[in-house]
ROSE-4610 file (N, C-alpha, C; in Angstrom, 1 decimal, always signed):
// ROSE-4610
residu = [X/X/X/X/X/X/X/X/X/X/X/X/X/X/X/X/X/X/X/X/X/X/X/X/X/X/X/X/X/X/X/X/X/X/X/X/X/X/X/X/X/X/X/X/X/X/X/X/X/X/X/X/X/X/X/X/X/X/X/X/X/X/X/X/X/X/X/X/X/X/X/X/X/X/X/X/X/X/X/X/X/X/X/X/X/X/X/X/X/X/X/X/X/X/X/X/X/X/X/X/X/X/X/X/X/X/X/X/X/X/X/X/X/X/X/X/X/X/X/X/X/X/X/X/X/X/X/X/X/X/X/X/X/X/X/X/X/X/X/X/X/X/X/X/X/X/X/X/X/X/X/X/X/X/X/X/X/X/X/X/X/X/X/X/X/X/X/X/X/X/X/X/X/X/X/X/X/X/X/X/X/X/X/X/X/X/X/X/X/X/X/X/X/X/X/X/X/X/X/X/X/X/X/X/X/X/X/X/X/X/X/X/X/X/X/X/X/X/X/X/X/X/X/X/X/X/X/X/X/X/X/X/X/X/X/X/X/X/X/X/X/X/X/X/X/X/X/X/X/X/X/X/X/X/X/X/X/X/X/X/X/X/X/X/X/X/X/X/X/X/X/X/X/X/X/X/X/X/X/X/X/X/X/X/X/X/X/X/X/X/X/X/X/X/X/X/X/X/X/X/X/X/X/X/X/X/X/X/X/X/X/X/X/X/X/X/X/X/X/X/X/X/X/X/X/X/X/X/X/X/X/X/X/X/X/X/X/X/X/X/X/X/X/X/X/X/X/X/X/X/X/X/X/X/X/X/X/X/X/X/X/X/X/X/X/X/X/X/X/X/X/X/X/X/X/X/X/X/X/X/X/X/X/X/X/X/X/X/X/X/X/X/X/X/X/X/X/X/X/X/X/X/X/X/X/X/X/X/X/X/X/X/X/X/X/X/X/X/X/X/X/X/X/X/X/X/X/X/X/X/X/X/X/X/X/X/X/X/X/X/X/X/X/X/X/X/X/X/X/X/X/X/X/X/X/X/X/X/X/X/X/X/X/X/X/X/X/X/X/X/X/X/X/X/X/X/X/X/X/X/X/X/X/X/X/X/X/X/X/X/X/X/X/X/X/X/X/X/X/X/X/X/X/X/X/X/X/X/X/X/X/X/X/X/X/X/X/X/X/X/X/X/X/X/X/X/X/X/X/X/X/X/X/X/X/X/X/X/X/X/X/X/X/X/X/X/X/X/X/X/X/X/X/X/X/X/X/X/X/X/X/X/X/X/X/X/X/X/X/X/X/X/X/X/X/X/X/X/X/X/X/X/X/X/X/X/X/X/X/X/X/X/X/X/X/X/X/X/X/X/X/X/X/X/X/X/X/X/X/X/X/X/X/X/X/X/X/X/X/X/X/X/X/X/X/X/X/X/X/X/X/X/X/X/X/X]
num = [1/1/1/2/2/2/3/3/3/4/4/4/5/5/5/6/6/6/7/7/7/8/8/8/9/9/9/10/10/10/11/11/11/12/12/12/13/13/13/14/14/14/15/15/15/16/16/16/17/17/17/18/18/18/19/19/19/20/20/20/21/21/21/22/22/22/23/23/23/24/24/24/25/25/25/26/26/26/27/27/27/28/28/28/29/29/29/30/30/30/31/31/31/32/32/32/33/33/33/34/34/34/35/35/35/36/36/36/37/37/37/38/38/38/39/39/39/40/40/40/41/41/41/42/42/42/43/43/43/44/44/44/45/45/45/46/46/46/47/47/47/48/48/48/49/49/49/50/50/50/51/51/51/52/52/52/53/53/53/54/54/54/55/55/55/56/56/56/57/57/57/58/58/58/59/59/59/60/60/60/61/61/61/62/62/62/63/63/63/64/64/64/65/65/65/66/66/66/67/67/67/68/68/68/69/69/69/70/70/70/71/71/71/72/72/72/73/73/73/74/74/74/75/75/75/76/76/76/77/77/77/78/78/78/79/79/79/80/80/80/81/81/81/82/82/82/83/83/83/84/84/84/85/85/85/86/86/86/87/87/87/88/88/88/89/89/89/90/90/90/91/91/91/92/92/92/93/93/93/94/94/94/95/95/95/96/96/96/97/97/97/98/98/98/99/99/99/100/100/100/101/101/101/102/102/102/103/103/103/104/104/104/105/105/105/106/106/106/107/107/107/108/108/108/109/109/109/110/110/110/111/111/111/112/112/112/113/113/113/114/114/114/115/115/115/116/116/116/117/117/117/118/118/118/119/119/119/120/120/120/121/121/121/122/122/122/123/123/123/124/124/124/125/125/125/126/126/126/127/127/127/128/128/128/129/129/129/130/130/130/131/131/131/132/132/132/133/133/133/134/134/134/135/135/135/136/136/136/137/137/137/138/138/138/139/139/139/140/140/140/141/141/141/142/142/142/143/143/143/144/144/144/145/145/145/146/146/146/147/147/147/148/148/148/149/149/149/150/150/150/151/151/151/152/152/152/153/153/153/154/154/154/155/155/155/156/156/156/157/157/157/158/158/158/159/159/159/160/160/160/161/161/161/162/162/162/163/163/163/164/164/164/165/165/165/166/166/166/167/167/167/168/168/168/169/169/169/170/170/170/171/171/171/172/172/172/173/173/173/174/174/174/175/175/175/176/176/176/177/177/177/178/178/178/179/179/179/180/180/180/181/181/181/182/182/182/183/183/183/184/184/184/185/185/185/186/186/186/187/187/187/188/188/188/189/189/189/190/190/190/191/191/191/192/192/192/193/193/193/194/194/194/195/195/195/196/196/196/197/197/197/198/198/198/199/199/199/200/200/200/201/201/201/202/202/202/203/203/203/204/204/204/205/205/205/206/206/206/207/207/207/208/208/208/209/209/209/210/210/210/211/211/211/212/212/212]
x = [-0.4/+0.7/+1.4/+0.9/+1.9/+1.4/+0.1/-0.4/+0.4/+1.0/+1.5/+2.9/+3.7/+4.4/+4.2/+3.2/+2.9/+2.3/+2.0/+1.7/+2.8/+4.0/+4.8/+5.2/+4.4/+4.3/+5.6/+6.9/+8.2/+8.2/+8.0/+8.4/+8.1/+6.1/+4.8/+5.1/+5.7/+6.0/+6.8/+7.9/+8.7/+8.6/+8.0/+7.8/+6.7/+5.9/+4.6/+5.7/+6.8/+6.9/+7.9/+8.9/+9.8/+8.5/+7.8/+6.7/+6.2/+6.1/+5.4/+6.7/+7.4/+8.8/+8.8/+8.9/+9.2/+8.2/+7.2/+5.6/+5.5/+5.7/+5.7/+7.1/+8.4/+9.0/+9.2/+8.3/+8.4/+6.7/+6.0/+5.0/+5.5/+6.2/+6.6/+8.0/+8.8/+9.6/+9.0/+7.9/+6.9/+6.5/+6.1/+5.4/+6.7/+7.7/+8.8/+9.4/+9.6/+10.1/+9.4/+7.5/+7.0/+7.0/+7.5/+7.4/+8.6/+10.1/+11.1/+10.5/+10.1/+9.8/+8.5/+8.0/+7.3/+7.4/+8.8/+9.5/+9.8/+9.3/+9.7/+11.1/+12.0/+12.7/+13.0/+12.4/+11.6/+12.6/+12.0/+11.9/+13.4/+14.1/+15.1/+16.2/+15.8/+17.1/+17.2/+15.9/+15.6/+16.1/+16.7/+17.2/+16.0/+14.6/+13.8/+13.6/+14.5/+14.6/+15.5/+15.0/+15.6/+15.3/+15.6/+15.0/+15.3/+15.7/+16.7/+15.6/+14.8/+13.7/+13.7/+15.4/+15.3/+15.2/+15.2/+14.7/+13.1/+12.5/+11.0/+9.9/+10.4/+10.0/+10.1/+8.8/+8.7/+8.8/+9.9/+9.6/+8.1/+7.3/+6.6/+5.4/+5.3/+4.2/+4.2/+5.4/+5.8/+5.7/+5.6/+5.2/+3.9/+3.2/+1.0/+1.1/+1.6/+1.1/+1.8/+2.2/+2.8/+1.6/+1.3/+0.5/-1.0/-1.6/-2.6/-3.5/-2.0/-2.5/-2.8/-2.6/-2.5/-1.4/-0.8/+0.3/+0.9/+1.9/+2.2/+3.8/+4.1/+5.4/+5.7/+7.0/+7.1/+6.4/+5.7/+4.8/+6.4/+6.1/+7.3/+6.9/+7.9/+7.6/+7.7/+6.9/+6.3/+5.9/+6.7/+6.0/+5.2/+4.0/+2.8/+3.2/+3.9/+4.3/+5.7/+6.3/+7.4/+6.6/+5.4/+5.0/+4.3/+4.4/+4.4/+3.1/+2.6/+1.0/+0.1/-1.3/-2.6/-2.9/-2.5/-3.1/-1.8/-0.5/+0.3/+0.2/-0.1/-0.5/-1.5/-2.2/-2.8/-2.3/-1.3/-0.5/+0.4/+1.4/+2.2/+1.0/+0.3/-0.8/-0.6/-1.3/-1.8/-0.1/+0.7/+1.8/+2.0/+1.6/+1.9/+1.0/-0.3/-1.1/-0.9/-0.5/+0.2/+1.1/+2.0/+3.4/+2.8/+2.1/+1.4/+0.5/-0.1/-0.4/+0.0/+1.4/+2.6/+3.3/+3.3/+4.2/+3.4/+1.9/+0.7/+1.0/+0.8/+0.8/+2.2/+3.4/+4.2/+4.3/+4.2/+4.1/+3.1/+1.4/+0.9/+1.5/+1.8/+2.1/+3.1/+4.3/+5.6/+5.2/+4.4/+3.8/+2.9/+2.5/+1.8/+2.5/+3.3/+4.5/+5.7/+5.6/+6.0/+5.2/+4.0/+2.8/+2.8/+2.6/+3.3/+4.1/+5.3/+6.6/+7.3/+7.2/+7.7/+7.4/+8.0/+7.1/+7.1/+8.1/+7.7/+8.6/+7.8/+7.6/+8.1/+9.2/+9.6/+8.3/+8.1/+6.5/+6.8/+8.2/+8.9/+8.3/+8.5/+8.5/+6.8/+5.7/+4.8/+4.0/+4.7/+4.0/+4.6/+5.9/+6.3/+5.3/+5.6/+4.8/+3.4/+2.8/+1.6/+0.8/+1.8/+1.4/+1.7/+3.1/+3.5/+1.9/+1.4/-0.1/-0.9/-1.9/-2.0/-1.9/-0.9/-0.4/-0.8/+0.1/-0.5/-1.4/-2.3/-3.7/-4.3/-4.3/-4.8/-4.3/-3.4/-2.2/-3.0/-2.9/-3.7/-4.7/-5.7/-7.1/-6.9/-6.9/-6.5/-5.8/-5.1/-4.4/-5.4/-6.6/-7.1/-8.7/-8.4/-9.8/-9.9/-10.4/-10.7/-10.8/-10.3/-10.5/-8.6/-9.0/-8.0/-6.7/-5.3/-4.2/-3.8/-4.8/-4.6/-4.8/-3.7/-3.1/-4.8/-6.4/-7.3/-7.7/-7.4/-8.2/-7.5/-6.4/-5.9/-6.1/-6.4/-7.0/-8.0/-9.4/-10.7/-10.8/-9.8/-9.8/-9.4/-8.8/-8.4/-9.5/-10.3/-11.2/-12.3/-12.7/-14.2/-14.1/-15.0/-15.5/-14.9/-14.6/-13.9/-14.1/-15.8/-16.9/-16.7/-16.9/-16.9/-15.9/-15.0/-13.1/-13.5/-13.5/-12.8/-13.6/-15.4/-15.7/-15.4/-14.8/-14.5/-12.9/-12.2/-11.0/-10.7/-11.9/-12.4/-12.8/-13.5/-14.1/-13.1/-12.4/-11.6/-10.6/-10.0/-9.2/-9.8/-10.9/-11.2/-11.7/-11.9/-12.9/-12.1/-11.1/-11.0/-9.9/-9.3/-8.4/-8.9/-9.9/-11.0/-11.7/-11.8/-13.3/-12.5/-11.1/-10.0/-9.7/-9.4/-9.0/-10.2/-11.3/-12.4/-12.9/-12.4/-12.8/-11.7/-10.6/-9.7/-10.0/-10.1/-10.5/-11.5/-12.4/-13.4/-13.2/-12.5/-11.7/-10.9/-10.0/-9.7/-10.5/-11.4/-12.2/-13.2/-12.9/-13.5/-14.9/-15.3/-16.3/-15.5/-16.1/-15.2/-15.9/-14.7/-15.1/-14.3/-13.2/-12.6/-12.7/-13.3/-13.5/-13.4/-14.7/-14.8/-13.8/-12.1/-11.4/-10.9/-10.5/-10.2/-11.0/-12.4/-13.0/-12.5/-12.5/-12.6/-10.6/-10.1/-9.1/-8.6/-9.3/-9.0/-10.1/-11.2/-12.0/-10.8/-10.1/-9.3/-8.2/-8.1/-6.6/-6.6/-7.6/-7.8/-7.9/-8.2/-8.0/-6.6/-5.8/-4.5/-3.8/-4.0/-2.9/-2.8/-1.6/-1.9/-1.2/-0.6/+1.0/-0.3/-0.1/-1.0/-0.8]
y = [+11.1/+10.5/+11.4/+12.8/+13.4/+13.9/+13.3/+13.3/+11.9/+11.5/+10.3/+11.0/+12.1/+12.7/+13.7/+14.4/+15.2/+14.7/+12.8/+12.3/+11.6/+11.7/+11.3/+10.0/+9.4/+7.5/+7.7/+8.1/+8.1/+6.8/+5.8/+4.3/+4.2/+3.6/+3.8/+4.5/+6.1/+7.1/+6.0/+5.9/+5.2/+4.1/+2.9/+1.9/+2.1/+3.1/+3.3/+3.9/+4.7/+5.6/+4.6/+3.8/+2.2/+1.1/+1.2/+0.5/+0.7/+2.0/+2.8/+2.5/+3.3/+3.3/+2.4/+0.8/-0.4/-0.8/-0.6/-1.2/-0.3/+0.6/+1.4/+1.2/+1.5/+0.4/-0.5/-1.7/-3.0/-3.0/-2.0/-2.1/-1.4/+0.1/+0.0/-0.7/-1.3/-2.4/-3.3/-3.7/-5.3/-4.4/-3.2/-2.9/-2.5/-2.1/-2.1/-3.4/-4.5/-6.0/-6.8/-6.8/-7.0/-6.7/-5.3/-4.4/-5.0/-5.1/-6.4/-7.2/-7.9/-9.3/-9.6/-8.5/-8.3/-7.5/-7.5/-6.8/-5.1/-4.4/-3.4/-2.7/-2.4/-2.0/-0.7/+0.4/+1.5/+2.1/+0.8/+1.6/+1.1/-0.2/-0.4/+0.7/+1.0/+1.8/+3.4/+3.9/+4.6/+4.5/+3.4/+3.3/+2.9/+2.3/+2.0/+0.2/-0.5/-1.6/-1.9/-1.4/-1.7/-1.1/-2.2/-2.0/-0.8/-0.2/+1.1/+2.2/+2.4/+3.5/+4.9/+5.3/+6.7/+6.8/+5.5/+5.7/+5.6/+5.7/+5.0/+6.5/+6.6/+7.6/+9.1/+9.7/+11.1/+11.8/+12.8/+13.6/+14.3/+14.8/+15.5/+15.0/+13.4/+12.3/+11.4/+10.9/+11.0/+11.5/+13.3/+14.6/+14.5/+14.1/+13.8/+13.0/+12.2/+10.4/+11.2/+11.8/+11.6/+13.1/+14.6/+15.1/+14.8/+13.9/+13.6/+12.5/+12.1/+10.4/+9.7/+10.4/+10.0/+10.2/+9.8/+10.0/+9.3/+9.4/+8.6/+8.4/+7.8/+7.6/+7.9/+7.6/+8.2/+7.0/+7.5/+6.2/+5.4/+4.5/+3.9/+4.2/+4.4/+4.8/+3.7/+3.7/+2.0/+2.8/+2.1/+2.3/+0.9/+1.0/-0.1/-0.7/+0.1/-0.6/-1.3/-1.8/-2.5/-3.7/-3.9/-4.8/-6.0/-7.1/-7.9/-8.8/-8.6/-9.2/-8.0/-8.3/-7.6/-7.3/-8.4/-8.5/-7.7/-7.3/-7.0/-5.6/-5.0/-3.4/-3.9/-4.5/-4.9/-5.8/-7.0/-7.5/-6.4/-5.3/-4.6/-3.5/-3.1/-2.5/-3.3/-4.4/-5.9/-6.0/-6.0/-6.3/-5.7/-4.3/-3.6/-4.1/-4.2/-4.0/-6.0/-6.4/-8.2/-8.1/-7.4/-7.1/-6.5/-5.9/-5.1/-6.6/-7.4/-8.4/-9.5/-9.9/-10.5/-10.5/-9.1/-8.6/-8.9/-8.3/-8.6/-10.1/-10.8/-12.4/-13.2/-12.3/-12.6/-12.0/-10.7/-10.5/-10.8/-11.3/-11.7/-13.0/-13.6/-15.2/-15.5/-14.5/-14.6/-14.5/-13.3/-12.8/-14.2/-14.9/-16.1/-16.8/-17.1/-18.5/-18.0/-16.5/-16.5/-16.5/-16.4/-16.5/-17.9/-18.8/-20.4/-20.6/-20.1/-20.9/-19.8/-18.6/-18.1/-17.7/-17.5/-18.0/-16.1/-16.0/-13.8/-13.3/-12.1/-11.7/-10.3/-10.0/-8.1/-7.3/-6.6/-5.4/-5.1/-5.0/-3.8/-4.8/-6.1/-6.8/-7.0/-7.0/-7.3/-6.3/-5.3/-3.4/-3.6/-3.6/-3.5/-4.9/-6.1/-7.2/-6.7/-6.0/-5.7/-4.8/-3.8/-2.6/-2.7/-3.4/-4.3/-4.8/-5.8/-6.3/-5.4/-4.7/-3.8/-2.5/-1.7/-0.6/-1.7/-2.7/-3.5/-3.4/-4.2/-4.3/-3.2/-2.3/-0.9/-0.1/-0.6/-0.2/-0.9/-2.1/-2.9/-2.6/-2.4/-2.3/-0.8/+0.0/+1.7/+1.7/+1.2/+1.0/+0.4/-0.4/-1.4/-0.5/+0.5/+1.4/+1.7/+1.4/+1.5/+2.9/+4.0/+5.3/+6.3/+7.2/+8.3/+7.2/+8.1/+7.5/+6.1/+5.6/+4.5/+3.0/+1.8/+1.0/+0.4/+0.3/-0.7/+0.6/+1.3/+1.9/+1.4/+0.4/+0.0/-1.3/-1.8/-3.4/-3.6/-2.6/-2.1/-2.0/-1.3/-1.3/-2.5/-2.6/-4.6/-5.5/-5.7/-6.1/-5.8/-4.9/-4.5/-5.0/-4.8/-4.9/-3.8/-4.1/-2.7/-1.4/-1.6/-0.2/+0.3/-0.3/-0.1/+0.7/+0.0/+0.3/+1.9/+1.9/+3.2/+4.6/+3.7/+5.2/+5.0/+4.0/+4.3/+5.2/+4.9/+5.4/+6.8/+7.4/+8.6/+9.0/+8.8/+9.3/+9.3/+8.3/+8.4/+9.3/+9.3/+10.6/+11.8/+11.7/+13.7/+13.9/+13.1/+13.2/+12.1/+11.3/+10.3/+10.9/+11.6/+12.0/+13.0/+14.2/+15.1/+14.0/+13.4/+12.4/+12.4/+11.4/+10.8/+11.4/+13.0/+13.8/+14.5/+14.7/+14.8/+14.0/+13.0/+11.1/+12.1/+12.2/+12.6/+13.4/+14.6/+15.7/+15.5/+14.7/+14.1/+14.0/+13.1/+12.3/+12.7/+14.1/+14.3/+15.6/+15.8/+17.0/+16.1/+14.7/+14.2/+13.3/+13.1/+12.5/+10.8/+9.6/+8.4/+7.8/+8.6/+8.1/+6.6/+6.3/+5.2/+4.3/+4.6/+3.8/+2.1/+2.2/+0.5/+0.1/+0.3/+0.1/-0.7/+0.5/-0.4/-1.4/-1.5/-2.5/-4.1/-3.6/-4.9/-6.0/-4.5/-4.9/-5.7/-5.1/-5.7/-7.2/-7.5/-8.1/-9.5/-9.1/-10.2/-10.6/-9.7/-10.7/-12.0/-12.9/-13.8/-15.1/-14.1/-15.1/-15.5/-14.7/-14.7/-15.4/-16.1/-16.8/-18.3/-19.0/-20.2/-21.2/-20.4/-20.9/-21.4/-22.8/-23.3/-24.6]
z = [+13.2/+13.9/+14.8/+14.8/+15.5/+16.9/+16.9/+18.4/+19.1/+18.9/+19.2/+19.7/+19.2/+19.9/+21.0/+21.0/+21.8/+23.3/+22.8/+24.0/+24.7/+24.4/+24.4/+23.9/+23.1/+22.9/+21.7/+21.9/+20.7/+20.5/+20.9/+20.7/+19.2/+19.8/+18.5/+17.5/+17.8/+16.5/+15.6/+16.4/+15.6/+14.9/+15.8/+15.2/+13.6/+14.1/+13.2/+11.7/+11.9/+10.8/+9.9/+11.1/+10.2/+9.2/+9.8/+9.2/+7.9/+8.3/+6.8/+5.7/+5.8/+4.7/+4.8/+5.4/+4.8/+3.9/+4.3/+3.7/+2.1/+2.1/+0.8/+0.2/+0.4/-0.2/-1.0/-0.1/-0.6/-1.6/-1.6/-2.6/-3.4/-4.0/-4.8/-5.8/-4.8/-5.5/-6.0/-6.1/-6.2/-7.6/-7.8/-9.3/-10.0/-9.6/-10.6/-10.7/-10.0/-10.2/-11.5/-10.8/-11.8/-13.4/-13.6/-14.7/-15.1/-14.5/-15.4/-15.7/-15.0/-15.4/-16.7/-16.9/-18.0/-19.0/-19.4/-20.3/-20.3/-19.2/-19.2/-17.9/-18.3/-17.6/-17.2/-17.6/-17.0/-16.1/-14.7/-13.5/-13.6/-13.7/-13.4/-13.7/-14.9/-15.5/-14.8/-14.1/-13.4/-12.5/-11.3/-10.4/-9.4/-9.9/-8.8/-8.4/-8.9/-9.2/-7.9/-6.6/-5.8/-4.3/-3.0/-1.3/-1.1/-1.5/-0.9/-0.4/+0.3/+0.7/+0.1/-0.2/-0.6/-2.2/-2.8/-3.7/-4.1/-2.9/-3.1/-2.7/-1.4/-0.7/-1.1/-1.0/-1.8/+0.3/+0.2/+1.7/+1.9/+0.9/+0.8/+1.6/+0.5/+0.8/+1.7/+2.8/+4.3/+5.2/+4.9/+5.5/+5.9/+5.1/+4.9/+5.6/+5.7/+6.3/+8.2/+7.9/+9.5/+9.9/+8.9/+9.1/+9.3/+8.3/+8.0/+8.0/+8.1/+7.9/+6.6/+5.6/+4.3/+3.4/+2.7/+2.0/+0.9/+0.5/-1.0/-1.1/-1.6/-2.1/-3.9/-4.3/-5.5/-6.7/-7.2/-8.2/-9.2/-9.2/-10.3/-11.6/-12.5/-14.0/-14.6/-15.7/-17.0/-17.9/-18.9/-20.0/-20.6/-20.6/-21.1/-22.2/-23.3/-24.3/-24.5/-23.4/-23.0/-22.6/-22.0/-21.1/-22.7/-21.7/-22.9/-23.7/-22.6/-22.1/-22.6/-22.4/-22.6/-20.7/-20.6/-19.0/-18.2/-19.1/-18.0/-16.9/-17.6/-16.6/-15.5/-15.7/-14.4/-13.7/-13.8/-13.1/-11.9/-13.1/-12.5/-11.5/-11.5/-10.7/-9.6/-9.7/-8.5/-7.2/-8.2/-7.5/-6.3/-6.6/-5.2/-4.1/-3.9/-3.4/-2.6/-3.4/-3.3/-2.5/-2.6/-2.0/-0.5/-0.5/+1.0/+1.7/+1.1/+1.5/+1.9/+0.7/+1.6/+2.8/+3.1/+4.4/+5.6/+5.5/+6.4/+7.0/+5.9/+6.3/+7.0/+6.3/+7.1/+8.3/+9.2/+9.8/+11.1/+10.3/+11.4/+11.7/+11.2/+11.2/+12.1/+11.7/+12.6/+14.3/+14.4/+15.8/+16.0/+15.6/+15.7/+16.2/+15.5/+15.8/+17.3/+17.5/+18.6/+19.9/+20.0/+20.4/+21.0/+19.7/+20.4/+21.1/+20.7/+20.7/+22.0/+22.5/+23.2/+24.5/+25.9/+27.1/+27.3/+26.7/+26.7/+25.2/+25.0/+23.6/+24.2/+23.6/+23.7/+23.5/+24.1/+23.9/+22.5/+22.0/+20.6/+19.5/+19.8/+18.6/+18.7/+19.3/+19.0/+18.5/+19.4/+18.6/+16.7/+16.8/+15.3/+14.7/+15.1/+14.2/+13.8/+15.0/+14.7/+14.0/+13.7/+13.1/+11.9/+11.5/+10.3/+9.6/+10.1/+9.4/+9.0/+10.5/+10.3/+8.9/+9.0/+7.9/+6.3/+6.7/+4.9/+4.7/+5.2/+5.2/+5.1/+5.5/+4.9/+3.6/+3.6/+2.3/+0.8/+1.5/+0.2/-0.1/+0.8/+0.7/-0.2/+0.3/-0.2/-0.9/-1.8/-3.2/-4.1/-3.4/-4.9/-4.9/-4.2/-4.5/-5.9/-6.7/-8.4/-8.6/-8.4/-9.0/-8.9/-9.4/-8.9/-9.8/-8.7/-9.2/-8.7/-8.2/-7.3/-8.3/-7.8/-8.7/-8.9/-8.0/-8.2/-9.6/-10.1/-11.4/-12.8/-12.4/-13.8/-14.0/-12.6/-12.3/-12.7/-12.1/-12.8/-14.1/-15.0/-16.5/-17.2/-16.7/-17.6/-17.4/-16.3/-15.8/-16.5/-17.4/-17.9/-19.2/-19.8/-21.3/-22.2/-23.3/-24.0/-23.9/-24.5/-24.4/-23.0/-22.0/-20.6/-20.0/-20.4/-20.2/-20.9/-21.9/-22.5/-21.9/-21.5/-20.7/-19.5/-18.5/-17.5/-17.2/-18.4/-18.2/-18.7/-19.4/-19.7/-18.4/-18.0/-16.4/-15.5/-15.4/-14.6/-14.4/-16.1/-16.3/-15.8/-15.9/-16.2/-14.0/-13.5/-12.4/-11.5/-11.8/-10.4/-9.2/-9.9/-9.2/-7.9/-8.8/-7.5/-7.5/-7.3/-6.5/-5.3/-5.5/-4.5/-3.7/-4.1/-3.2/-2.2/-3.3/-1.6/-1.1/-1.1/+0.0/+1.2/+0.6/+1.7/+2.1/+2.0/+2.9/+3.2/+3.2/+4.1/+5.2/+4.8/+5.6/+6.5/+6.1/+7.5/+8.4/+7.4/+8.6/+9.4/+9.6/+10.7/+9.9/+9.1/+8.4/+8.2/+8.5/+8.5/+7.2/+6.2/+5.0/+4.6/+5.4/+4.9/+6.2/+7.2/+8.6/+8.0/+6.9/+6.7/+6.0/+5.3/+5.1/+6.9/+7.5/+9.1/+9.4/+9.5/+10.0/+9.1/+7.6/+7.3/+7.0/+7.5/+7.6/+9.0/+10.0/+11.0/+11.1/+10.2/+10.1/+8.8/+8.7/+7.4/+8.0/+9.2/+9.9/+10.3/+10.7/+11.6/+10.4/+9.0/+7.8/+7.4/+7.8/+7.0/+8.0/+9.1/+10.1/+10.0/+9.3/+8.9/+10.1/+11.1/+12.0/+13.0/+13.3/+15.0/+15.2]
């Protein structure tokens, strides 16, 4: 992102960097909401049970995403055994990655319906609508990757067979986390290890527009 300053484009920086903090955000609010609503109050009593960004947002892992282009926000705290369900840790996982898919759909949709309905569109609003989709849509995809710290490895485990589950969650403990991290540094020394995340992201927008 930060060749985006140096080329002067401050609009994009900006719009790009409001985007992110909303989009992460509203995905980590969706796994602590969830986590109430299925008996654990955790995060709430934590103070994550809420829009507020500075509660969400790690500076460190906002620092990456604007350095690197990868980055994190602060994971919400659960305790599993508050949750009330068999299925619920994989719900509260799902939610985030749902919540990044929500916003996608609203956002492309809205930019749709102004598309129809408007004879001129601010450049601001169609850059932010657009990058809004966009950022989710990669957000989701790249959250339900089944390994590492990421919410698709607890989706993956609910999802298997017992025997299955327990060696995957062994493996995963001991190895997912360096796997994840050398995808990234793949990734940023120029190897397009997550390219087909873009492609199929920009390949799923044209699904998600219901407004015509």
């Amino acid at each position: 992102m930060l060749q985006l300053l140096y080329a002067g484009q401050y609009l994009i920086f900006a719009i790009i960097l409001v985007s992110i903090i909303f989009s992460l955000t509203l995905h980590e609010f969706g796994h602590a909401c969830s986590a109430k609503l299925l008996g654990d109050d955790t995060a709430q009593r934590m103070g994550r049970l809420t829009l507020n960004p500075l509660a969400h947002i790690d500076p460190m892992g906002l620092l990456l995403v604007m350095l690197v282009g990868f980055g994190y926000a602060r994971p919400v705290p659960t305790n599993p055994r508050n949750i009330r369900y068999s299925w619920g840790n994989a719900v509260v996982a799902a939610a985030g990655p749902l919540m990044n898919l929500l916003l996608a759909v609203v956002a492309i949709n809205t930019l749709q319906y102004l598309y129809l309905n408007s004879n001129t569109i601010p450049d601001q609003q169609v850059l932010f609508l657009s990058y809004m989709a966009q950022i989710n849509l990669l957000l989701m995809l790249f959250n339900l990757i089944p390994f590492g710290p990421l919410d698709g490895h607890y989706i993956m485990s609910w999802a298997l067979p017992l025997k299955l589950r327990q060696r995957y969650d062994y493996y995963n403990g001991r190895y997912g986390a360096q796997l994840f991290l050398v995808l990234i540094l793949l990734s940023i020394f120029g190897i397009p290890i997550f390219s087909f995340l873009m492609d199929f992201s920009r390949g799923l927008m044209p699904y998600l527009v219901f407004v015509g």
